[in-house]
Wavefront OBJ file of the C-alpha trace (Angstrom):
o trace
v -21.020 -0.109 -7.798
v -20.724 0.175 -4.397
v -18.249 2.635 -2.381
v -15.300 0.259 -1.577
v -15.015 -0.949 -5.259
v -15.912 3.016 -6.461
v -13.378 3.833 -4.207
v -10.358 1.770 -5.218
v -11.481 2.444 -9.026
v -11.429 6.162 -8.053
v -7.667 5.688 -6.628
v -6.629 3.507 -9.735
v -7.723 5.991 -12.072
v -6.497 9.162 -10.380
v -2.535 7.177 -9.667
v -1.411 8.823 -12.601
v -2.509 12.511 -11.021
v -0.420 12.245 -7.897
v 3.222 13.834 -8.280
v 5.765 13.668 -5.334
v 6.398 17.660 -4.120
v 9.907 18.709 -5.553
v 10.970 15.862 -7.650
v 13.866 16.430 -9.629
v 12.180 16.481 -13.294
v 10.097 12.955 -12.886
v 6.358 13.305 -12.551
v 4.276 9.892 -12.359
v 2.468 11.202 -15.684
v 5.783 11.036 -17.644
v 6.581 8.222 -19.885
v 10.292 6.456 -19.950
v 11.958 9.106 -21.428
v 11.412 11.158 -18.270
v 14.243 9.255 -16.594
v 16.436 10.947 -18.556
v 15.749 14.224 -15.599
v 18.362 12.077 -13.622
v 21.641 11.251 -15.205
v 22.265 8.029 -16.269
v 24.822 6.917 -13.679
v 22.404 7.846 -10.762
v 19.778 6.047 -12.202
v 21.387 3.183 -12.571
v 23.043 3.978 -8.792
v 19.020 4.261 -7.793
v 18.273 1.038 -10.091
v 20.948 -1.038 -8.198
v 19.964 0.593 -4.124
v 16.303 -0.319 -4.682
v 17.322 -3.762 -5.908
v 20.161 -4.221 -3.387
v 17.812 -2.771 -0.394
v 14.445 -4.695 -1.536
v 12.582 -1.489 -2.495
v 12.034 -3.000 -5.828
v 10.741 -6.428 -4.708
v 8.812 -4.545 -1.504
v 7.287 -2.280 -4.096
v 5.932 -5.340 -6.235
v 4.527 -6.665 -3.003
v 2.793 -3.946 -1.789
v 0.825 -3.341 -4.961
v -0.181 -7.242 -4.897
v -0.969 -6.997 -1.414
v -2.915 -3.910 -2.558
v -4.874 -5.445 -5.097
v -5.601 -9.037 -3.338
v -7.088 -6.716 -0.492
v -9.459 -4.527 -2.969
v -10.329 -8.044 -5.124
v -12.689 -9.545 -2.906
v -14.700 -5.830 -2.815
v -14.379 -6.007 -6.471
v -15.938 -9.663 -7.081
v -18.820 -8.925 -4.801
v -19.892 -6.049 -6.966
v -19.709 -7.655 -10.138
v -22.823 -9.125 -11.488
v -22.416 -13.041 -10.721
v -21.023 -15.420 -13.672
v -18.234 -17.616 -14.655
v -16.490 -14.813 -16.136
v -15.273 -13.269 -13.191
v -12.311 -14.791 -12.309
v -10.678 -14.665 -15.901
v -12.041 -10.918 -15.415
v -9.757 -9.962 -11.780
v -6.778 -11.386 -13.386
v -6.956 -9.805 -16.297
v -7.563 -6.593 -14.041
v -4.514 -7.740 -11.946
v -2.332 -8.085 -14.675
v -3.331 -4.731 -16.036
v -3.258 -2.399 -13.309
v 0.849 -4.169 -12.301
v 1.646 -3.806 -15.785
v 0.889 -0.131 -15.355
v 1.095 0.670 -12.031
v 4.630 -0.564 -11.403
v 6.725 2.057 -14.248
v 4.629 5.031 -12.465
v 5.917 3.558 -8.811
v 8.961 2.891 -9.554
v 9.478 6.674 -11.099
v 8.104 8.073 -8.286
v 10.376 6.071 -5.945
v 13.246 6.896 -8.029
v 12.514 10.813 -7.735
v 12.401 10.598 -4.084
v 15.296 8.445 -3.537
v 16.803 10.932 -6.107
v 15.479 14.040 -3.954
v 17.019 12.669 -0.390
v 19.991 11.530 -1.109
v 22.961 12.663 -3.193
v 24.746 9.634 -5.379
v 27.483 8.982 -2.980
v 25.177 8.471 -0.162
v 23.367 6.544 -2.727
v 25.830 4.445 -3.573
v 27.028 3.804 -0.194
v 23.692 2.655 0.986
v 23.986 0.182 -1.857
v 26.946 -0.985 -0.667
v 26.001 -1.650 2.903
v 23.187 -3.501 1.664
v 25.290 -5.747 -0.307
v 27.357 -6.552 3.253
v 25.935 -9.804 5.002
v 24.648 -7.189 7.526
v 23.090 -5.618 5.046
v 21.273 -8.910 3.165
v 20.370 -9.793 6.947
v 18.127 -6.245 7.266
v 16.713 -6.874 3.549
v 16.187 -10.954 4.868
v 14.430 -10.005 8.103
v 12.804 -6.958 6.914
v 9.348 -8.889 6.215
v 9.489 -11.045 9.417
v 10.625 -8.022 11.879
v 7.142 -5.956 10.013
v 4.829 -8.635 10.528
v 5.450 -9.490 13.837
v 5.790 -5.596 14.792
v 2.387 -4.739 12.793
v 0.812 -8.559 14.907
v 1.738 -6.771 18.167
v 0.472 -3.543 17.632
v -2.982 -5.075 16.630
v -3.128 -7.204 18.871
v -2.359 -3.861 21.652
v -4.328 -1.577 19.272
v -7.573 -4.405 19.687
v -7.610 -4.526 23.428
v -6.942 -0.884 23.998
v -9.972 -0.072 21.625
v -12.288 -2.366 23.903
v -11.057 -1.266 26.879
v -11.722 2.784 25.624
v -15.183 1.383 24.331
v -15.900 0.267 27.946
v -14.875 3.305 29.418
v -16.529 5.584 26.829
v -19.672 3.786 27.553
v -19.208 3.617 31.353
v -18.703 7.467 31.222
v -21.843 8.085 29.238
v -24.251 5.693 29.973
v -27.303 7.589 27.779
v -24.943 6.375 25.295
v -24.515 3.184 26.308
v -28.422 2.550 26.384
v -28.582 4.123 23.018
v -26.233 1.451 21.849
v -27.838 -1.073 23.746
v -31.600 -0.218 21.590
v -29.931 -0.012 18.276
v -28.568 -3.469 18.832
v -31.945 -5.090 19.771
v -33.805 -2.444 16.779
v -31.193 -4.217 14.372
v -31.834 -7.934 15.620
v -35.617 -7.701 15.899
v -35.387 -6.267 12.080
v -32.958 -9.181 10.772
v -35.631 -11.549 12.764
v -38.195 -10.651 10.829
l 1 2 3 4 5 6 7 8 9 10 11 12 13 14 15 16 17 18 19 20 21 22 23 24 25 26 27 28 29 30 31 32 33 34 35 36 37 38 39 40 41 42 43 44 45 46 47 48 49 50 51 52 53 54 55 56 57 58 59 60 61 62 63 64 65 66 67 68 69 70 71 72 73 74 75 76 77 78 79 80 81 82 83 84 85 86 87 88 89 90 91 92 93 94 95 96 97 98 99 100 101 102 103 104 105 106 107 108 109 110 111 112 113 114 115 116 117 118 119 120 121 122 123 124 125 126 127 128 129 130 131 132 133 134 135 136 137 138 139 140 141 142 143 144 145 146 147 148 149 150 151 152 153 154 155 156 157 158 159 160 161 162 163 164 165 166 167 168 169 170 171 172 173 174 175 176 177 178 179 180 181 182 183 184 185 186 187 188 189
């Protein structure tokens, strides 16, 4: 395997090893039982926020987004065949079926670690307010067109520093200029 799909499978397998510093008695590695660490009626508080606020359905679509970014890496390195497609969603299936319990522990240990119940359950509150929905609604929209922005900034600053880099040091420039010609000359032949 190559290093993107190494890499991901590296991260996959090594989820479980990553613990949030100071969590209040919940470590990733812990099974169900380990929610007991919080008392009941903050964990359901928690439960309620993160469904209230959107962590829970954010959470779900992060690790999708996750894994439909890594899949095409993982489908090139696997031998060709028809097999492959029943293969990466059996994978997909698998790694949410496992991956979200260990997220959503280590999201309730942090919530649990920042704020107190009452602030808990007032947060939970102002997200149920139409004010509240509306942040939760717009959420997505507000991220994607901040995140378009900045690469669309990020994109013309890096050219513009490439120019300038290479304007300032022109051995480099020429350096560039050989590789690029070495590189097309090779895929020529």
């Amino acid at each position: 395997m190559k290093v993107p799909c190494l890499a991901f499978l590296l991260l996959v397998a090594s989820a479980g090893a990553v613990a949030p510093a100071r969590s209040p008695g919940l470590s990733p590695q812990a099974g169900p039982a380990a929610a007991t660490a919080i008392p009941a009626a903050e964990l359901a508080d928690i439960r309620a926020y993160m469904a209230a606020s959107g962590t829970a359905a954010r959470v779900r679509q992060a690790m999708r987004t996750g894994i439909d970014a890594v899949a095409p890496f993982m489908q090139r390195e696997l031998p060709p065949g028809a097999y492959q497609k029943r293969l990466l969603a059996l994978f997909t299936q698998t790694i949410i079926r496992r991956a979200q319990p260990v997220m959503t522990r280590i999201i309730v240990a942090v919530i649990a670690q920042h704020f107190s119940d009452s602030e808990i359950r007032r947060l939970t509150a102002f997200y149920r307010t139409p004010l509240g929905r509306k942040v939760v609604a717009l959420r997505p929209a507000m991220a994607s067109e901040m995140i378009a922005q900045v690469q669309t900034i990020a994109a013309r600053l890096g050219r513009q520093s490439m120019l300038d880099v290479l304007k300032d040091h022109p051995h480099l420039a020429k350096q560039l200029k050989q590789a690029a010609w070495a590189a097309r000359q090779a895929a020529a032949h």
